[in-house]
C-alpha positions as a Markdown table, in Angstrom:
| # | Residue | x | y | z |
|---|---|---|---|---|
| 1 | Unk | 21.5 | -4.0 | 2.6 |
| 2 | Unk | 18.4 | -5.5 | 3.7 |
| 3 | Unk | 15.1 | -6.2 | 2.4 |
| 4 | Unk | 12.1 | -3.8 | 3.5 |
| 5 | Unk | 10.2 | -6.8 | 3.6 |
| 6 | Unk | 10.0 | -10.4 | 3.4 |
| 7 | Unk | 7.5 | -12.9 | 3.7 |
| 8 | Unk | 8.8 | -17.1 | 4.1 |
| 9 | Unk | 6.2 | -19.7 | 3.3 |
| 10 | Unk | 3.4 | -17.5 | 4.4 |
| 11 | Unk | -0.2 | -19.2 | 5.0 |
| 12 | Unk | -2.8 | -17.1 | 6.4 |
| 13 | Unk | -7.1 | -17.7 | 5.9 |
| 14 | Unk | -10.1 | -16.0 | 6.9 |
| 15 | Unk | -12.2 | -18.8 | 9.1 |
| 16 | Unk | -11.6 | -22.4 | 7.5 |
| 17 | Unk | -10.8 | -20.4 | 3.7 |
| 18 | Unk | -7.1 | -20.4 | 3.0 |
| 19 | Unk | -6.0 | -17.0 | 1.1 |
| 20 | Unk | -2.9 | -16.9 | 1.1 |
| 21 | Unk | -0.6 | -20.3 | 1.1 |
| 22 | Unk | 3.2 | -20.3 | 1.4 |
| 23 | Unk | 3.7 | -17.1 | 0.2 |
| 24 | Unk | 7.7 | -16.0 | 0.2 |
| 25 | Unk | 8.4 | -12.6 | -1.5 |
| 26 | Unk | 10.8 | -10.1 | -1.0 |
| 27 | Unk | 10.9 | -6.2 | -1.7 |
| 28 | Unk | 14.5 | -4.8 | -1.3 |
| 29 | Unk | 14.6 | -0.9 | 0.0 |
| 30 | Unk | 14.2 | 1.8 | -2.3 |
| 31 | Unk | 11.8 | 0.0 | -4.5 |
| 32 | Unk | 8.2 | 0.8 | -6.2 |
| 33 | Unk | 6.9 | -3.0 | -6.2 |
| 34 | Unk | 3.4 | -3.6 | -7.6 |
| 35 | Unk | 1.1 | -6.7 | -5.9 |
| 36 | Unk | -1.0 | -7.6 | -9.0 |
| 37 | Unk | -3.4 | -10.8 | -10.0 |
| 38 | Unk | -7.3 | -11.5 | -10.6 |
| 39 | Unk | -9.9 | -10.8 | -8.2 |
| 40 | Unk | -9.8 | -13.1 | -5.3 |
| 41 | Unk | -6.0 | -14.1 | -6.0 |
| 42 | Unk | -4.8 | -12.9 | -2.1 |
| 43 | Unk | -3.4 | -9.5 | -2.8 |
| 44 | Unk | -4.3 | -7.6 | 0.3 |
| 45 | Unk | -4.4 | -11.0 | 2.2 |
| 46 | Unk | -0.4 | -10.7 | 1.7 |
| 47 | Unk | -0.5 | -7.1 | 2.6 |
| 48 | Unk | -3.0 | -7.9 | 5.7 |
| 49 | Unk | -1.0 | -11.2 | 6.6 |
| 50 | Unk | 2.8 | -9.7 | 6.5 |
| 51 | Unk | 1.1 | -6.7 | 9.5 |
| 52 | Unk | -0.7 | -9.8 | 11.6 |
| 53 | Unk | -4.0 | -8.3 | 10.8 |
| 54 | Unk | -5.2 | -11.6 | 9.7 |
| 55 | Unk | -4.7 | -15.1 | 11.4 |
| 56 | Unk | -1.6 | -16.6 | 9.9 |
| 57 | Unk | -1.2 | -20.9 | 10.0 |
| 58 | Unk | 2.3 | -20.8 | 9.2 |
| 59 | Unk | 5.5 | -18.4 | 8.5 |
| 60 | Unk | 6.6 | -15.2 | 9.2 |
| 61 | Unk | 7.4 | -11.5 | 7.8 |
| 62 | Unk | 10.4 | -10.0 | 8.5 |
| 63 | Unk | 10.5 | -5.8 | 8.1 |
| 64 | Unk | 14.3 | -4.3 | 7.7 |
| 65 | Unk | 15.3 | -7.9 | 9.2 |
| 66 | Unk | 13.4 | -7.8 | 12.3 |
| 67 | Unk | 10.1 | -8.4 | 13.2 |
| 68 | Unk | 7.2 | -5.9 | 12.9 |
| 69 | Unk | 7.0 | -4.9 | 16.8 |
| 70 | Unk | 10.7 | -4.0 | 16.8 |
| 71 | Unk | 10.5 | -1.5 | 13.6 |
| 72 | Unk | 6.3 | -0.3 | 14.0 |
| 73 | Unk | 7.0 | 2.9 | 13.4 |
| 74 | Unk | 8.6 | 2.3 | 10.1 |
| 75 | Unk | 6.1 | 0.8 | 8.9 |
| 76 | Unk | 2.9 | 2.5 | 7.0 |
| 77 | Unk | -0.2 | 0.6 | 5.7 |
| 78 | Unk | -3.3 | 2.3 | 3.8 |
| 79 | Unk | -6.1 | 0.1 | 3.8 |
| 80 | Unk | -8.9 | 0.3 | 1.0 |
| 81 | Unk | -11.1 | 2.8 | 0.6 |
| 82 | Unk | -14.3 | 0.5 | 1.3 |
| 83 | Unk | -12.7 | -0.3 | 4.5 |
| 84 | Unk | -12.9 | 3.2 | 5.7 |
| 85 | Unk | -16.1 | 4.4 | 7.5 |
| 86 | Unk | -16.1 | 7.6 | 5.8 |
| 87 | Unk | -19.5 | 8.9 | 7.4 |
| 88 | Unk | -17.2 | 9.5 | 10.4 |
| 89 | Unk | -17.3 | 12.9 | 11.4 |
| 90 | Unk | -14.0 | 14.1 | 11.2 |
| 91 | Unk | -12.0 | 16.6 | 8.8 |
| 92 | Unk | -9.4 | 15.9 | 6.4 |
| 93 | Unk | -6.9 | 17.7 | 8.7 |
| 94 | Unk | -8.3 | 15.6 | 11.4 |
| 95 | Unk | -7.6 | 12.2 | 9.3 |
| 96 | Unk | -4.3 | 13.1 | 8.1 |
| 97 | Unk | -3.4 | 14.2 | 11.9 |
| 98 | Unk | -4.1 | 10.9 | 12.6 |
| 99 | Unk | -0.6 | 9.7 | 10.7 |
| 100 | Unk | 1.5 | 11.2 | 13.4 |
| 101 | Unk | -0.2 | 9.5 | 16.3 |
| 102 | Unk | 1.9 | 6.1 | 15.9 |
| 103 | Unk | 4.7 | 8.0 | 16.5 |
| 104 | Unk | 3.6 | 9.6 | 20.1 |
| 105 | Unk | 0.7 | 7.4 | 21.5 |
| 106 | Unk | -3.1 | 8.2 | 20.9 |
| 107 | Unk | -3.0 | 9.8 | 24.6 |
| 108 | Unk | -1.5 | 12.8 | 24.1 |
| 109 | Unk | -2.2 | 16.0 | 22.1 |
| 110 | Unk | -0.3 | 16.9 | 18.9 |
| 111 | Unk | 2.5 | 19.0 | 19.2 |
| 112 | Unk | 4.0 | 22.2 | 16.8 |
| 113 | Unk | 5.8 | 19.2 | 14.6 |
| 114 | Unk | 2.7 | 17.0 | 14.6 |
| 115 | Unk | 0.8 | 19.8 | 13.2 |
| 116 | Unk | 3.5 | 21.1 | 10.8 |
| 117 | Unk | 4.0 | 17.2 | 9.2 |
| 118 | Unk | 0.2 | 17.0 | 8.5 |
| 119 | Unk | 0.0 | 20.4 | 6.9 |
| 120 | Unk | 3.0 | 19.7 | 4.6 |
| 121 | Unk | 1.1 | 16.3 | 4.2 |
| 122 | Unk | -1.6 | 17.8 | 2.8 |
| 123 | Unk | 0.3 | 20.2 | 0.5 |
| 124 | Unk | 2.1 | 17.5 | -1.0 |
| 125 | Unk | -1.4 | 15.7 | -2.4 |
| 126 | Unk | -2.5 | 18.9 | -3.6 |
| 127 | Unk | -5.5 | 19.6 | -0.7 |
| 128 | Unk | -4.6 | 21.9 | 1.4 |
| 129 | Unk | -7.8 | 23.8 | 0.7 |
| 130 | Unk | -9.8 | 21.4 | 2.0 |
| 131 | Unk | -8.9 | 20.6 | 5.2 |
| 132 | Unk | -11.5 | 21.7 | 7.1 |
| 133 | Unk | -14.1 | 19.6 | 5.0 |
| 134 | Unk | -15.9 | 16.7 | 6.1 |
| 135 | Unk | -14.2 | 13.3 | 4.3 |
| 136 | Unk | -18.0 | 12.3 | 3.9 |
| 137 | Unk | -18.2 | 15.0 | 1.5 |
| 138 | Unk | -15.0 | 14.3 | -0.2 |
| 139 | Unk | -15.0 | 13.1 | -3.9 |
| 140 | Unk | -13.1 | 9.5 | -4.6 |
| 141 | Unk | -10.3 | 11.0 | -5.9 |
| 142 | Unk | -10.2 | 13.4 | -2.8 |
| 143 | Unk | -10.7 | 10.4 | -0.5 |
| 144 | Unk | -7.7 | 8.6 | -1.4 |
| 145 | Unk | -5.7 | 11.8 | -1.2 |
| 146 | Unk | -6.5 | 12.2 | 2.3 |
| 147 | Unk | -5.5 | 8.9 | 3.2 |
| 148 | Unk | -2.0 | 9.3 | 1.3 |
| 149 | Unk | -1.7 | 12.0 | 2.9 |
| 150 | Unk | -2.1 | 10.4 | 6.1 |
| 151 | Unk | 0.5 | 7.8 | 5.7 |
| 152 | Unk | 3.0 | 10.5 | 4.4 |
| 153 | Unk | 2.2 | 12.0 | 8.2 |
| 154 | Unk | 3.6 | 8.8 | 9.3 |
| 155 | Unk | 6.9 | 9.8 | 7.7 |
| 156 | Unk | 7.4 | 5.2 | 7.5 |
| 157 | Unk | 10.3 | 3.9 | 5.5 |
| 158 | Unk | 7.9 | 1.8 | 4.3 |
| 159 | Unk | 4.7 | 2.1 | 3.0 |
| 160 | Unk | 2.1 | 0.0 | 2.7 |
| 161 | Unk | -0.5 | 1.0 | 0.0 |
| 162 | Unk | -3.9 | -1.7 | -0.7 |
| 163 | Unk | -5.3 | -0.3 | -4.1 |
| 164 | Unk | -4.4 | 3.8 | -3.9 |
| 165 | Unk | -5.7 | 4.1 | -7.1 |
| 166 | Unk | -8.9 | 2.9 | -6.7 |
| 167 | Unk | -12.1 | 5.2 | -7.8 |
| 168 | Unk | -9.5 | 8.2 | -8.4 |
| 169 | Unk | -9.7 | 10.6 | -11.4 |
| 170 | Unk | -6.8 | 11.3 | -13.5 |
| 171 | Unk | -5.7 | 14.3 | -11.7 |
| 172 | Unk | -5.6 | 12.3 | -8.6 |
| 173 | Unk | -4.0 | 9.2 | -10.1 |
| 174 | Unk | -1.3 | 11.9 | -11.5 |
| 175 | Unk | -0.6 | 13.5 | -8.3 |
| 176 | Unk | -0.4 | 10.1 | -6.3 |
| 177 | Unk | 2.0 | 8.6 | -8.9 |
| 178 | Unk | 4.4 | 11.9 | -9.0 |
| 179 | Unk | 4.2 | 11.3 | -4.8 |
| 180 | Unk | 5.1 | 8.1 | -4.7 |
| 181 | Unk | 7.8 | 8.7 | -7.5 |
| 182 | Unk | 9.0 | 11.5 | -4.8 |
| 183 | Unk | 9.2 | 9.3 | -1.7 |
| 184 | Unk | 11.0 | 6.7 | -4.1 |
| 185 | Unk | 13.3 | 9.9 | -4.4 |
| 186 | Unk | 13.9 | 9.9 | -0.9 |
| 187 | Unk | 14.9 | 6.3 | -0.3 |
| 188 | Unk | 11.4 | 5.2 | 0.8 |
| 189 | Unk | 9.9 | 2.1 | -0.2 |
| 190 | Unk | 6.4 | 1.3 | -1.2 |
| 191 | Unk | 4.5 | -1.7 | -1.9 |
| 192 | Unk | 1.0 | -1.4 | -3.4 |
| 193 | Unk | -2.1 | -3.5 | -4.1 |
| 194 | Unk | -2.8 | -2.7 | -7.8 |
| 195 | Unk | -5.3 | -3.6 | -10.6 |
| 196 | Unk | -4.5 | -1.6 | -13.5 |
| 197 | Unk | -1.4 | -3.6 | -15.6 |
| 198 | Unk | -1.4 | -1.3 | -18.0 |
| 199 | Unk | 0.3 | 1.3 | -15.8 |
| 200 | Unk | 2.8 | -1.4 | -13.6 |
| 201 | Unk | 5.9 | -0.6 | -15.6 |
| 202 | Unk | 5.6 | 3.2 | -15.7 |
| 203 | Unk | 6.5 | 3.6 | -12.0 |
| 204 | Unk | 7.4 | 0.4 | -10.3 |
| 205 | Unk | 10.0 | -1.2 | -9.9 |
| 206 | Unk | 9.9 | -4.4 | -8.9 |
| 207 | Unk | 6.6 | -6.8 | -9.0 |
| 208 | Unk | 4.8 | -9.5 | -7.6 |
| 209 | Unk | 2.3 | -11.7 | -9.4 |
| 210 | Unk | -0.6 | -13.9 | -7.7 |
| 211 | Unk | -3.1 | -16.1 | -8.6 |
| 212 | Unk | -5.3 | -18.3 | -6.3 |
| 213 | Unk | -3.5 | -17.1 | -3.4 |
| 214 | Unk | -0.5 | -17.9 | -3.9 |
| 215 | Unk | 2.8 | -16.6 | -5.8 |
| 216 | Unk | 3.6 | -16.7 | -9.3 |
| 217 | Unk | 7.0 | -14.2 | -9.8 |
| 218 | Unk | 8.7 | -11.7 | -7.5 |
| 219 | Unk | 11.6 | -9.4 | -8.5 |
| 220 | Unk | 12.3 | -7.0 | -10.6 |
| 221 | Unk | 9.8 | -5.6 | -12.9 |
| 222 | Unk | 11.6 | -6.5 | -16.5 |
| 223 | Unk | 11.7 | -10.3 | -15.1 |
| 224 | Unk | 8.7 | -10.6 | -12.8 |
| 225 | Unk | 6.2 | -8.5 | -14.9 |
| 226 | Unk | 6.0 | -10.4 | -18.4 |
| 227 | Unk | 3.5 | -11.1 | -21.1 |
| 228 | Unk | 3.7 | -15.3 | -20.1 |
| 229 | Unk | 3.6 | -14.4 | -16.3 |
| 230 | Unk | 0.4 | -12.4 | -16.4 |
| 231 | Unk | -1.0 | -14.5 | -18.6 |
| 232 | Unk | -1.0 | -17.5 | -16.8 |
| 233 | Unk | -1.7 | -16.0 | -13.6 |
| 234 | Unk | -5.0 | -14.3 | -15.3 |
| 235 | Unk | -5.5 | -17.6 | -17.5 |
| 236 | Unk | -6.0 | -15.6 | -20.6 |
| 237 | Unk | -3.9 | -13.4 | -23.1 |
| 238 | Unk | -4.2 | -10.0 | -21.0 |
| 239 | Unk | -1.1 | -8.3 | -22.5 |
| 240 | Unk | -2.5 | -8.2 | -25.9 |
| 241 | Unk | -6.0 | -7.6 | -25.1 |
| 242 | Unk | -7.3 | -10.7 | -24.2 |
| 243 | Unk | -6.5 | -12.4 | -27.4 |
């Protein structure tokens, strides 16, 4: 079977800044992998640089063994919140609607399936009741939601995720984690951006570790996710409290 994704020697920058350098990973289908390091160690660089939204110098990504333009459709990305211009005036409904437009063209109207995918969308994150609200008056929790939702409008086989769990509340951070558990369920796979290691092991799967843009471990979470790995990659003790 192949990999969702892989990345070989990998360099992309922003101007004259390398971010990422000769990155390789791989995430095989079906998995939950976790993209964790410090602050400014490349995570949504990798992310950015695997879809070509960023100048790469040198490799290239491969998605279910082919490149990205042969397979777009499969393939789901959620940026980060602060990315997201969210005194746009559009509804949730009209956000998550958004999902299915990869799938048809942004030309032409939604159809009856179009409009039954984003309402189911919305019942699965738990906010069907506010569809008809404004995202600018959405709390962070409820923001994120609505995005989620919008990739599950997609319907991808993979999904790209940069920090879901970012300024969420714990009923949110529930919900999303029982979603993506669910899609798991289904034989999806999802990769995420993610900053809180105390959670990693208690739904993913597989990990990859970075530090100064470039990779420390990638595979499965028992071997790729350890004490020694994170700490040197965070240059302090973070598994036992920063001891």
């Amino acid at each position: 079977m192949k990999d969702a994704l892989t990345t070989s020697n990998l360099t992309a920058s922003y101007r004259d800044k390398v971010a990422v350098s000769g990155a390789s990973i791989r995430c095989p289908i079906g998995e939950v992998m976790a993209i964790v390091g410090p602050n400014g160690a490349g995570k949504s660089t990798l992310i950015k640089a695997a879809l070509g939204l960023v100048p790469n110098r040198s490799g290239q990504s491969l998605f279910f063994g082919e490149s990205l333009d042969a397979l777009r459709k499969r393939v789901g990305y959620m940026s980060q919140a602060a990315e997201v211009d969210w005194d746009f005036p559009a509804t949730v409904y009209d956000v998550v609607l958004m999902g299915t437009y990869g799938r048809r063209g942004w030309f032409k109207h939604p159809n009856k399936q179009d409009n039954k995918d984003a309402l189911a969308a919305l019942h699965t994150v738990g906010i069907s009741d506010l569809s008809r609200r404004q995202i600018s008056e959405l709390s962070g929790g409820q923001k994120q939601r609505t995005f989620v939702a919008r990739i599950i409008a997609q319907n991808p086989d993979l999904f790209l995720m940069d920090e879901p769990f970012a300024g969420v509340d714990v009923a949110s951070e529930q919900i999303i984690r029982e979603v993506l558990g669910k899609l798991r369920e289904q034989g999806k796979t999802i990769i995420i951006v993610h900053h809180d290691l105390g959670t990693v092991k208690d739904f993913c799967t597989w990990a990859t570790v970075m530090s100064d843009g470039k990779i420390c471990s990638n595979g499965p979470i028992d071997s790729a996710f350890t004490p020694d790995i994170i700490s040197d990659a965070y240059g302090i003790s973070m598994m036992n409290g920063g001891e």
